[in-house]
C-alpha atoms as a printed R data frame, in Angstrom:
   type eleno elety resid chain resno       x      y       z
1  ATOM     1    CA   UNK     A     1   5.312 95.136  -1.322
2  ATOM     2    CA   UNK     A     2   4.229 93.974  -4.562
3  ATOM     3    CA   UNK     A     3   0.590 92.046  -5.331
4  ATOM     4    CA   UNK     A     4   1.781 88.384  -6.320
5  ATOM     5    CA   UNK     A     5  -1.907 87.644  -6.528
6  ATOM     6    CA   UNK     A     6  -3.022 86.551 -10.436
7  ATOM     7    CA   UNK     A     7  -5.453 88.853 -11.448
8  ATOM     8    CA   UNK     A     8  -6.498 85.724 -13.767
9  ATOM     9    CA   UNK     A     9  -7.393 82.107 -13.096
10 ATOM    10    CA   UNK     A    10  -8.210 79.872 -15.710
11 ATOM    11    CA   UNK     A    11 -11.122 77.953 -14.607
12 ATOM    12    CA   UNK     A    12 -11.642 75.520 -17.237
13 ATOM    13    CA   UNK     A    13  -9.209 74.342 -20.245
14 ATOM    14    CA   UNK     A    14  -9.643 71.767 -23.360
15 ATOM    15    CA   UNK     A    15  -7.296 70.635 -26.259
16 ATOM    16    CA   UNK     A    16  -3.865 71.098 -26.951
17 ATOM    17    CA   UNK     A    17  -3.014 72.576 -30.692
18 ATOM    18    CA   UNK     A    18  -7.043 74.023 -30.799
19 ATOM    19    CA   UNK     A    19  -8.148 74.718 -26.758
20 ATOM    20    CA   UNK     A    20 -10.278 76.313 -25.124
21 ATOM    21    CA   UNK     A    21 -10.574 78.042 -22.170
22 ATOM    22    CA   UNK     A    22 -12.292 79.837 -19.482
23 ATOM    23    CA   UNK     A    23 -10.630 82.581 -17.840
24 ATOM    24    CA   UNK     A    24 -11.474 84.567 -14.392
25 ATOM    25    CA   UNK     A    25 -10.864 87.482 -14.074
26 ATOM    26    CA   UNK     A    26 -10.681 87.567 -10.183
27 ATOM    27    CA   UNK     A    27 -10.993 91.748  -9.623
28 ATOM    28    CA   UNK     A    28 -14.330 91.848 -11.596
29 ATOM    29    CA   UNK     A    29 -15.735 88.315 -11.534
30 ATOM    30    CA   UNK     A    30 -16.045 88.258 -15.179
31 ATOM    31    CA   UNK     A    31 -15.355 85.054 -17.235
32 ATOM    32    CA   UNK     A    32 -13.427 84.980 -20.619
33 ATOM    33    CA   UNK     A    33 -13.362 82.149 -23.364
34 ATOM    34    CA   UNK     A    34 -10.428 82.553 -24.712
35 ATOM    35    CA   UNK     A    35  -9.094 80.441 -27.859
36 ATOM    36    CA   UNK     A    36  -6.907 79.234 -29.925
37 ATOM    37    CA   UNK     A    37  -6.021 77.533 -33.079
38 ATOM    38    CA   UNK     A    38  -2.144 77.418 -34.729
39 ATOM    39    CA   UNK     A    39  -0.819 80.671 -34.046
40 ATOM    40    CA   UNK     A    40  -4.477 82.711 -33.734
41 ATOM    41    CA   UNK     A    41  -6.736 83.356 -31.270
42 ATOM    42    CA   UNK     A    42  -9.807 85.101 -29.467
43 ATOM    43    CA   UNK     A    43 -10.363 86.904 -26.510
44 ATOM    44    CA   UNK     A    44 -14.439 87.594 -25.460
45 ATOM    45    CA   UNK     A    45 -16.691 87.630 -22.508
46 ATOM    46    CA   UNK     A    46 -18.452 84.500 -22.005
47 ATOM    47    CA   UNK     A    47 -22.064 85.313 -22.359
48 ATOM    48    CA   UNK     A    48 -25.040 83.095 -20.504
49 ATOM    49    CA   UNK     A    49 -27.865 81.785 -22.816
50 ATOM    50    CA   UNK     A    50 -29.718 85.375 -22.375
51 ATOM    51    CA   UNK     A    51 -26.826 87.176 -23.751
52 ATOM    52    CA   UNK     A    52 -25.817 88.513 -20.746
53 ATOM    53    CA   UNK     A    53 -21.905 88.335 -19.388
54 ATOM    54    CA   UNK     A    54 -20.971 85.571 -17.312
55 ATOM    55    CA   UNK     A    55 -20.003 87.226 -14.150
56 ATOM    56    CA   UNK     A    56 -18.657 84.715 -10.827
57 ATOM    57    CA   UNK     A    57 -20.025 85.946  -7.697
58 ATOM    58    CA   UNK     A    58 -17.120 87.372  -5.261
59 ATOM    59    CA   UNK     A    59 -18.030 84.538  -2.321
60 ATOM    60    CA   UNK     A    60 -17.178 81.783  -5.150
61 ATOM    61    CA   UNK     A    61 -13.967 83.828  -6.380
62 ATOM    62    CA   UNK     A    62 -12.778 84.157  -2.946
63 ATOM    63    CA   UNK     A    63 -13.053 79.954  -2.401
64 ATOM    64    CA   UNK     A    64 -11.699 79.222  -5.878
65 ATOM    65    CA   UNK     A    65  -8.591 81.531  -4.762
66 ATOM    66    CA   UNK     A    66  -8.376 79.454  -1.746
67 ATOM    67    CA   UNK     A    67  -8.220 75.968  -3.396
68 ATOM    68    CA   UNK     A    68  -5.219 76.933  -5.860
């Protein structure tokens, strides 16, 4: 039987033709801002004000993956 679980969940999302958003990746924890403007855009790990990767703990991925 095949995993129908989304590795990603976007968490957060703003703008139409420019957005932005904040992707989960639900295996890891680690968040994404991902962009986009026209036809371009950016993939990167979101990064704290330290520098350090944004990273979800697994007790609030497991609740977000609850409230779909």
């Amino acid at each position: 039987m095949a995993n129908t679980e989304k590795r990603f969940k976007r968490i957060f999302s703003q703008g139409r033709i420019s957005s932005i958003e904040i992707l989960l990746d639900t295996k890891t924890g680690v968040n994404y801002l991902f962009t986009t403007s026209g036809n371009a855009g950016g993939l990167t790990p979101l990064l704290d004000e330290k520098g350090q990767t944004v990273i979800t703990p697994q007790q609030e991925i497991e609740y977000l993956l609850r409230e779909r």
